[in-house]
MIDO-130746 format. One record per residue: residue in one letter; x negated, y negated, z negated of N, C-alpha, C in turn. Coordinates in steps of 0.001 Angstrom, whole numbers, plus 500000, padded with zeros to 6 digits. Layout:
aXYZXYZXYZ...
***
This chain:
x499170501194500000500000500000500000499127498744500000x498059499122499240496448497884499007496710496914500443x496402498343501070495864498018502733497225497166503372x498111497370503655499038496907504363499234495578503772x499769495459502369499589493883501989498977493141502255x497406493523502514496158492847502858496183492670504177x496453493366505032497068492971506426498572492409506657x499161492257505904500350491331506251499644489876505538x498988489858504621497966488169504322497171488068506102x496548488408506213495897488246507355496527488218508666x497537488748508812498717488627509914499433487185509771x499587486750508152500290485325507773498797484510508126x497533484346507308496801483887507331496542483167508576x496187484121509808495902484083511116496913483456511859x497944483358511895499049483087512231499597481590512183x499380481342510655499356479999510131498389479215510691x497407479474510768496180478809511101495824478389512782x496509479610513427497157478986514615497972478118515206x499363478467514474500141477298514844499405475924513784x499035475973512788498778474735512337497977473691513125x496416474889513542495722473836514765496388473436515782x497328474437516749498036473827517539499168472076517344x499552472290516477500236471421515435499401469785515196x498295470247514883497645469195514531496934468787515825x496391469354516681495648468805517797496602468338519203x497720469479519390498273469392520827499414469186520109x500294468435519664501817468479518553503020468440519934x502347468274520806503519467824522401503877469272522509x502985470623522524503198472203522582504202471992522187x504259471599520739505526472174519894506930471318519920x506676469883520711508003469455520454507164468498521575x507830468278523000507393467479523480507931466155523482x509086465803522564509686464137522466508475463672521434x507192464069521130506287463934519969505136462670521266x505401462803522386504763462467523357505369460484523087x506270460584523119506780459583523223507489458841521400x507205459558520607507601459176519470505980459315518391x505749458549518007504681457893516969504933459313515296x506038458374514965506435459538513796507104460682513908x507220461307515350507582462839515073506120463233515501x504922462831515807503682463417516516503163463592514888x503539462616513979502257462823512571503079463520511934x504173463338512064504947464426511262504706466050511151x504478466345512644503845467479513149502463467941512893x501598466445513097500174467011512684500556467237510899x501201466452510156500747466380508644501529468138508242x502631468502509158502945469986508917502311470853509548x501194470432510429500014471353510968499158471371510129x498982470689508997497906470255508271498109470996506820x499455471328506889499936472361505167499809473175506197x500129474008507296500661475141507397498773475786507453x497666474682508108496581475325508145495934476003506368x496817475224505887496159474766504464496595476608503633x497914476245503906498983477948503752497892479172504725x497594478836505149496729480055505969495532480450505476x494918479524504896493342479381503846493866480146502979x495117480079502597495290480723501413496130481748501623x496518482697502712496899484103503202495782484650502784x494407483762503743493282484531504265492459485164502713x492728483854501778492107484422500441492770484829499393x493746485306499914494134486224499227494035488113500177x494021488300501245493657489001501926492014489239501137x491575488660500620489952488615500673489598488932499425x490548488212498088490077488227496809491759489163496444x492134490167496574493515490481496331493438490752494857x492581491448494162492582491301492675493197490597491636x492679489230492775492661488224491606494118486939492406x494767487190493266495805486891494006497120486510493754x497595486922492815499010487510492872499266485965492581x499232485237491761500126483984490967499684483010492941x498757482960493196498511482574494304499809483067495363x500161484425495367500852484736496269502471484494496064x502957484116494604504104483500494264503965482533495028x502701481365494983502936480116495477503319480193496780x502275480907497984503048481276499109504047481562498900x504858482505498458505909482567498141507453481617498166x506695480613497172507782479965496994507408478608497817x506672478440498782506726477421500195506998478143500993x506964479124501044508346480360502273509972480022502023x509950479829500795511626479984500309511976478286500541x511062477402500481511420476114500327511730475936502508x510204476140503340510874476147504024512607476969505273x512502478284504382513712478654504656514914477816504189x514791476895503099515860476363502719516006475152503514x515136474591503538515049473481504570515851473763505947x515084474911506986515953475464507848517532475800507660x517786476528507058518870476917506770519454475570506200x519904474661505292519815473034505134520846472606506544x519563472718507179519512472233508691520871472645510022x520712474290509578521375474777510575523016474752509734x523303474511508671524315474602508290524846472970508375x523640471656508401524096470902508583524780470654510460x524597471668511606524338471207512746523272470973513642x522056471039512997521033470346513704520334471637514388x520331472759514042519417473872514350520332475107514814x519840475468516055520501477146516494520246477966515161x521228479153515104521232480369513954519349480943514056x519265481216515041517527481970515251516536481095514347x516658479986514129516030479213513318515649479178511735x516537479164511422516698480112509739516278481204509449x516834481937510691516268483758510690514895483726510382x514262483322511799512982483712512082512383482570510936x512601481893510064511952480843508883512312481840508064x513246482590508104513564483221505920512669484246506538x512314485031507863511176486344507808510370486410506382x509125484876506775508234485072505618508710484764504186x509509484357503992510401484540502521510632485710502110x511138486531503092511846488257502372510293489029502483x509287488612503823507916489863503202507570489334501940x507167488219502008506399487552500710507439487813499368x508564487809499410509689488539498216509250489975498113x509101490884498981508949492045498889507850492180498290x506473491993499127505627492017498328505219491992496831x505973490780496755505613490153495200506348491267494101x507711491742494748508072493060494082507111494121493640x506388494065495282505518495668495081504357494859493922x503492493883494510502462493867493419502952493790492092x503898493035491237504324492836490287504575494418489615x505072495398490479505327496891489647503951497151489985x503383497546490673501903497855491079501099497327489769x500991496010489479500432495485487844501222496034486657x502540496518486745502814496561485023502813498135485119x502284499120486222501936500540486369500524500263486230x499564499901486490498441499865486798497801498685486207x497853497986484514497532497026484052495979496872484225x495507495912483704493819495726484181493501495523482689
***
């Protein structure tokens, strides 16, 4: 189970760190009215700029998993904040249903997870 957690950090890690550079360098990829608007372009880089930040910290926890877990609540609970945001969104009108979905994904692994490590520690105390 070690192993797979440690590759779903590194699947988030890697992932994050992609779209974030994309985000921060090319922000038109991701929303091209960013071309022509001032504050949706920094808006984009400054959420390219957490999401790279969220990826530093997949990657080290992938790296240091020992010592991880309260770290991986925090991912955690900026998964659940931006699912709420989305979801927020799509219930206000502003966002197709796929939007929420594919945002709560990393909420329910990172929930799961935190299940497994949390029994994994009170079976296996240090």
């Amino acid at each position: 189970m070690k192993k797979l957690i440690k590759a779903v950090y590194l699947v988030f890690g890697s992932f994050a760190i992609l779209y974030g550079s994309i985000a921060l360098v090319m922000p038109t990829v991701l929303h091209s009215e960013s071309a022509r608007s001032f504050p949706l372009a920094h808006n984009l880089r400054e959420q390219g700029a957490a999401a790279i930040f969220m990826g530093l910290m997949g990657l080290w926890c992938s790296l240091n998993y020992d010592r991880s877990l309260v770290v991986h609540y925090f991912l955690t609970f900026f998964a659940a904040l931006l699912s709420a945001i989305h979801w927020h969104d799509y219930f206000d009108g502003h966002l197709p249903f796929i939007s929420p979905l594919y945002n709560t994904v990393p909420f329910l692994v990172f929930s799961a997870i935190a299940i497994l490590r949390t029994r994994e520690t009170s079976l296996h105390p240090q």
